[in-house]
C-alpha positions as CSV (number, residue, x, y, z in Angstrom):
1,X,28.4,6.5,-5.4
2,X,29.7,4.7,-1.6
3,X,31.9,2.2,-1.9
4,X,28.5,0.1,0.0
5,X,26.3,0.6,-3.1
6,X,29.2,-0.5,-5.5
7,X,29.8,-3.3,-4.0
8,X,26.3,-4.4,-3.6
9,X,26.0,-3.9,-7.5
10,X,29.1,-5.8,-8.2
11,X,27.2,-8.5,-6.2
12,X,24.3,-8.8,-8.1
13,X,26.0,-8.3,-11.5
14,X,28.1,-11.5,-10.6
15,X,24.8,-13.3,-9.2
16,X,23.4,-12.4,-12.5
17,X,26.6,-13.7,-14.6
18,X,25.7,-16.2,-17.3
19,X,28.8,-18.2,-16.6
20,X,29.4,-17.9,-13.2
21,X,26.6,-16.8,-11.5
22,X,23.9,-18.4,-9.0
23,X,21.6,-20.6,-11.6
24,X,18.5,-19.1,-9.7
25,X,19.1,-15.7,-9.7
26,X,19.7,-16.1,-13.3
27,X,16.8,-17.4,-14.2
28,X,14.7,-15.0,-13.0
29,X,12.8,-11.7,-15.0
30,X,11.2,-8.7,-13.9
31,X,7.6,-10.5,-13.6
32,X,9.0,-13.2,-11.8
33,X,10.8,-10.7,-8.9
34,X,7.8,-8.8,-9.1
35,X,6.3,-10.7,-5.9
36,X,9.1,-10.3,-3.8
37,X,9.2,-7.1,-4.5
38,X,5.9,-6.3,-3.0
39,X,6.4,-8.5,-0.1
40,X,9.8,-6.7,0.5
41,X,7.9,-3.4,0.4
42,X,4.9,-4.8,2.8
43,X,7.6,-6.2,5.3
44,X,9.2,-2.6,5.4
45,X,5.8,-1.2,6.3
46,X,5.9,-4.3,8.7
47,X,8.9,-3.3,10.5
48,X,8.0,0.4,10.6
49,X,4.5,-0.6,12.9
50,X,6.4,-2.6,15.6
51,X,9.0,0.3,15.6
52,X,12.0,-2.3,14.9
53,X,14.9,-0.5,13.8
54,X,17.2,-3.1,13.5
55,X,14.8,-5.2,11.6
56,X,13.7,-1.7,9.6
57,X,17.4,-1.7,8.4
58,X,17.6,-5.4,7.4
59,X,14.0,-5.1,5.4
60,X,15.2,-1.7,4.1
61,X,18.2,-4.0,2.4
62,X,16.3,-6.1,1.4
63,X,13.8,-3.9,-0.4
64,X,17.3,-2.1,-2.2
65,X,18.4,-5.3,-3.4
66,X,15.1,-5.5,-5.4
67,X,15.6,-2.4,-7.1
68,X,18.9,-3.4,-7.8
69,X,17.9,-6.6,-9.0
70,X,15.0,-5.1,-11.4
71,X,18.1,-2.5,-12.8
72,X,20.5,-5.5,-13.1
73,X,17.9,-6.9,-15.4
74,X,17.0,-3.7,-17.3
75,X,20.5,-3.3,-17.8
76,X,21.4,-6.5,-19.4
77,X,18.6,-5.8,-21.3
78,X,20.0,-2.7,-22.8
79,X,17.1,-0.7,-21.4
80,X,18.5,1.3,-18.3
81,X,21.2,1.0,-15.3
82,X,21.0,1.9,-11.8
83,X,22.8,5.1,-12.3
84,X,19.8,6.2,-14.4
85,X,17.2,5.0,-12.0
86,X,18.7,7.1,-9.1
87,X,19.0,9.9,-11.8
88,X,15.4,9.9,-12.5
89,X,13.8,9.8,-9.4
90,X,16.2,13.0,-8.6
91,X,15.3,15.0,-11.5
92,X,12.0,14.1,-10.5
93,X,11.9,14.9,-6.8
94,X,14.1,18.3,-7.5
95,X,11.2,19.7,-10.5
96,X,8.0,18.2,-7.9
97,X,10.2,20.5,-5.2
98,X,11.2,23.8,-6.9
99,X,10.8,26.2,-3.8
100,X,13.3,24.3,-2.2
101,X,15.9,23.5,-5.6
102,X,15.3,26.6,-7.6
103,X,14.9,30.4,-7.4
104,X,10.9,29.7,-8.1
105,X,9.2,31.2,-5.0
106,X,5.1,30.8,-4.2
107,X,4.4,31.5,-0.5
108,X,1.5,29.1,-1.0
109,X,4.2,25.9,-1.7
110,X,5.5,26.3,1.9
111,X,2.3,25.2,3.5
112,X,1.0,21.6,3.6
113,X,-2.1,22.3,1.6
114,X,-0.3,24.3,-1.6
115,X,2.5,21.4,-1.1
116,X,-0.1,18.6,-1.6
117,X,-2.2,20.9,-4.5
118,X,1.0,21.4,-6.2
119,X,2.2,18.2,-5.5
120,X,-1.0,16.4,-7.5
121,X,-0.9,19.5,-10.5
122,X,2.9,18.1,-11.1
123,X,1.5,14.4,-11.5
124,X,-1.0,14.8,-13.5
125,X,1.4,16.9,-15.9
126,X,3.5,13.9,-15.8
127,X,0.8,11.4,-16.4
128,X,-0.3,13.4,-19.5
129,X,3.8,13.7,-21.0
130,X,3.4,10.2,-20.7
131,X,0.3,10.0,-22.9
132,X,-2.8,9.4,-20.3
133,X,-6.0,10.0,-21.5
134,X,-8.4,9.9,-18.5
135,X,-8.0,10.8,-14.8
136,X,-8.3,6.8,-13.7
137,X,-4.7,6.6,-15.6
138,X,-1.5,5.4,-13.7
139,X,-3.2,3.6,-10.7
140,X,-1.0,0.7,-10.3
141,X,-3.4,-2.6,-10.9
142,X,-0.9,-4.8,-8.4
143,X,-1.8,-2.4,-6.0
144,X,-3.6,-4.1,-3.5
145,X,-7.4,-4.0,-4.1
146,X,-8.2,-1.8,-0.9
147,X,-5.3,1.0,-1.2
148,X,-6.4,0.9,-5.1
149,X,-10.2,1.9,-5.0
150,X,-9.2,4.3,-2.4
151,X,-6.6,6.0,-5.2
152,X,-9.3,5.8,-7.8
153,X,-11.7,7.4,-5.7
154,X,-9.1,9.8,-4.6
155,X,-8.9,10.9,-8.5
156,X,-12.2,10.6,-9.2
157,X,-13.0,13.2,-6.4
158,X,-10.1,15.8,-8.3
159,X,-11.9,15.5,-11.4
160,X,-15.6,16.6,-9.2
161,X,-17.1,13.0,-9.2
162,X,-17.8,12.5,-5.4
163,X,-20.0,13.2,-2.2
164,X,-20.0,16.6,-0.2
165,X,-19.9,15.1,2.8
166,X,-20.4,11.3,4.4
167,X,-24.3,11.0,4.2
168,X,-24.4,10.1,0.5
169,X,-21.6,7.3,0.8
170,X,-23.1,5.9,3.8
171,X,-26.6,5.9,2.2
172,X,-24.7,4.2,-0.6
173,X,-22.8,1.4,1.7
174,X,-26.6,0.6,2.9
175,X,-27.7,0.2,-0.2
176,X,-24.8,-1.9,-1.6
177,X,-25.4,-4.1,1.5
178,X,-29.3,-4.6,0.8
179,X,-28.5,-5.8,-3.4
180,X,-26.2,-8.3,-2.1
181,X,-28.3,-9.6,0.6
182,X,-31.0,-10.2,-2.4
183,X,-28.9,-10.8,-4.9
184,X,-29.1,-14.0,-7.0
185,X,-26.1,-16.9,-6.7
186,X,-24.8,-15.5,-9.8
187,X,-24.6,-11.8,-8.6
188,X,-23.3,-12.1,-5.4
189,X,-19.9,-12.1,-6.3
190,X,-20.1,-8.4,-8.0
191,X,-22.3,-6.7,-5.6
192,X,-19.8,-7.8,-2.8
193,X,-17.1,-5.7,-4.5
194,X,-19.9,-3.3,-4.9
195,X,-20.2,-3.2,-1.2
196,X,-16.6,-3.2,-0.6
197,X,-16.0,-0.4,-2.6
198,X,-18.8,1.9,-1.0
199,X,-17.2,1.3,2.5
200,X,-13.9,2.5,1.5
201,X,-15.5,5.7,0.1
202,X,-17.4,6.3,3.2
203,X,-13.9,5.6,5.5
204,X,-12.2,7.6,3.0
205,X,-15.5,10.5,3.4
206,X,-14.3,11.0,7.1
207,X,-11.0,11.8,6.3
208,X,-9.4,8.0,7.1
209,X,-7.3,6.4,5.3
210,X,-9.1,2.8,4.8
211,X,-5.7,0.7,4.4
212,X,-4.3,1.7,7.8
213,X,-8.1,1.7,9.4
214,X,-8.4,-2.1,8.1
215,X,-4.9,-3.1,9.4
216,X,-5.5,-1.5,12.7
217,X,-9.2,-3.7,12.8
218,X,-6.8,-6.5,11.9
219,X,-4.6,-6.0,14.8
220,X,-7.4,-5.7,17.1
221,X,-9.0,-8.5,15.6
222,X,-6.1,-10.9,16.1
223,X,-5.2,-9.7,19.7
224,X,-8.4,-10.2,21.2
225,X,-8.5,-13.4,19.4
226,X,-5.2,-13.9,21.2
227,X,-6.6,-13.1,25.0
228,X,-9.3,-15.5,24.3
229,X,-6.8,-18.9,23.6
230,X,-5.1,-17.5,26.7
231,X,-8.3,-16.8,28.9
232,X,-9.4,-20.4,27.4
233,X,-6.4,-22.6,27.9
234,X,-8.1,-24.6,24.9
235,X,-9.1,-24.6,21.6
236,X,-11.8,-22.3,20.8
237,X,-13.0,-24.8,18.2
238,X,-14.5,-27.2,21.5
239,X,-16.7,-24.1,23.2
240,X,-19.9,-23.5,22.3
241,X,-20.4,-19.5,20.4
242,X,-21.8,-18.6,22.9
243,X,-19.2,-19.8,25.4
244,X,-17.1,-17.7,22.9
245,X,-19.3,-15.1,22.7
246,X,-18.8,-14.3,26.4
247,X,-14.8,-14.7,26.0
248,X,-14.8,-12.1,23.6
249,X,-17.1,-10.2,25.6
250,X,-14.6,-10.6,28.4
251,X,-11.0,-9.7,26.2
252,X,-13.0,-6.5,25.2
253,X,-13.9,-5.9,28.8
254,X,-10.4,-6.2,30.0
255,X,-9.0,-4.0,27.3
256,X,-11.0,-0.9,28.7
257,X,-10.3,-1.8,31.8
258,X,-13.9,-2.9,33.3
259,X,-14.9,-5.3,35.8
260,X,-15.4,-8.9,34.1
């Protein structure tokens, strides 16, 4: 293991110390770290979109130390070390990769398609060694709630369960969007997940991923919001919507290059 990795563990073993270490650190469990261990994850993803290598290395650190923290704890616990976490996802990735670590040979593994078939076939064998019982099995509930219904739709379409081509979801998104415009006080909440959920399965029916299609609607979203404070010098808040209206109208204008 590099002398970098070592040390780092000696780190957080002595942060961890019941005698010596930082009170805070050890304080903390695994449900407690779980937070920042999304956020670490979501600031990686962060760094990756505005292309910053130098903060990608820092966030990449970061994200380690997590894993290194959640081992710490596991090992203290008498549970498992970080030795065996790196052990396991290498026993894992080398049997999920045997055309390239064995003698096994398929011609139909060295395309993307047989790689992503047998990738899922050597999941679900796993899911089952671990004892799942149905297909919906193993989707992470802290996932967040848009990446999830795309994953359970994604193994709900595996099993046979879904549209053969976009018409039916988008019939279905149209329908979901009429029960919650009549919908009662009481219902609205559930038929708004309803709807929701039927617009990620028609995204997801054209082939796009609906977590990167919402953040990219975000982006948009927030830089034309941006070009409007800028075109209006004041706060959009004293304008009138339709003086707003025609700033938007304006940003969106600029961006494709038209005449204003």
């Amino acid at each position: 293991m590099p002398d970098s990795i070592h040390r780092l563990l000696r780190i957080m073993a002595k942060l961890r110390d019941p005698q010596d270490g930082c009170e805070w650190d050890r304080a903390q469990t695994f449900s407690t770290i779980a937070p920042y261990t999304i956020e670490e994850a979501y600031e990686v993803a962060d760094a990756i979109e505005r292309n910053d290598m130098r903060d990608l290395k820092e966030e990449l650190g970061d994200l380690l130390l997590q894993v290194v923290f959640h081992s710490q704890m596991a090992d203290e616990g008498g549970h498992f070390d970080f030795s065996a976490v790196a052990s396991t996802i290498s026993d894992k990735m080398e049997a999920r990769h045997p055309y390239i670590f064995s003698s096994y040979q398929n011609p139909d593994d060295q395309n993307a398609t047989g790689q992503d078939s047998r990738w899922e076939s050597l999941k679900a064998l796993e899911r089952s060694a671990k004892g799942a019982t149905s297909a919906m099995d193993g989707v992470a509930t802290a996932l967040p709630a848009l990446l999830r219904a795309e994953k359970l739709q994604k193994r709900a379409a595996r099993e046979g369960f879904d549209w053969p081509d976009p018409e039916g979801p988008a019939e279905k998104l149209a329908e979901e969007a009429r029960e919650l415009k009549e919908a009662s006080p009481a219902d609205r909440f559930e038929e708004a997940g309803d709807l929701l959920f039927a617009a990620v399965n028609l995204v997801r029916a054209y082939g796009i991923s609906p977590e990167e299609a919402l953040r990219a609607g975000n982006a948009k979203f927030e830089r034309r919001y941006r070009g409007m404070e800028s075109i209006a010098g004041c706060s959009l808040s004293s304008l009138s919507l339709d003086d707003q209206e025609a700033l938007w109208q304006e940003v969106k204008q600029s961006e494709r290059g038209e005449p204003s």
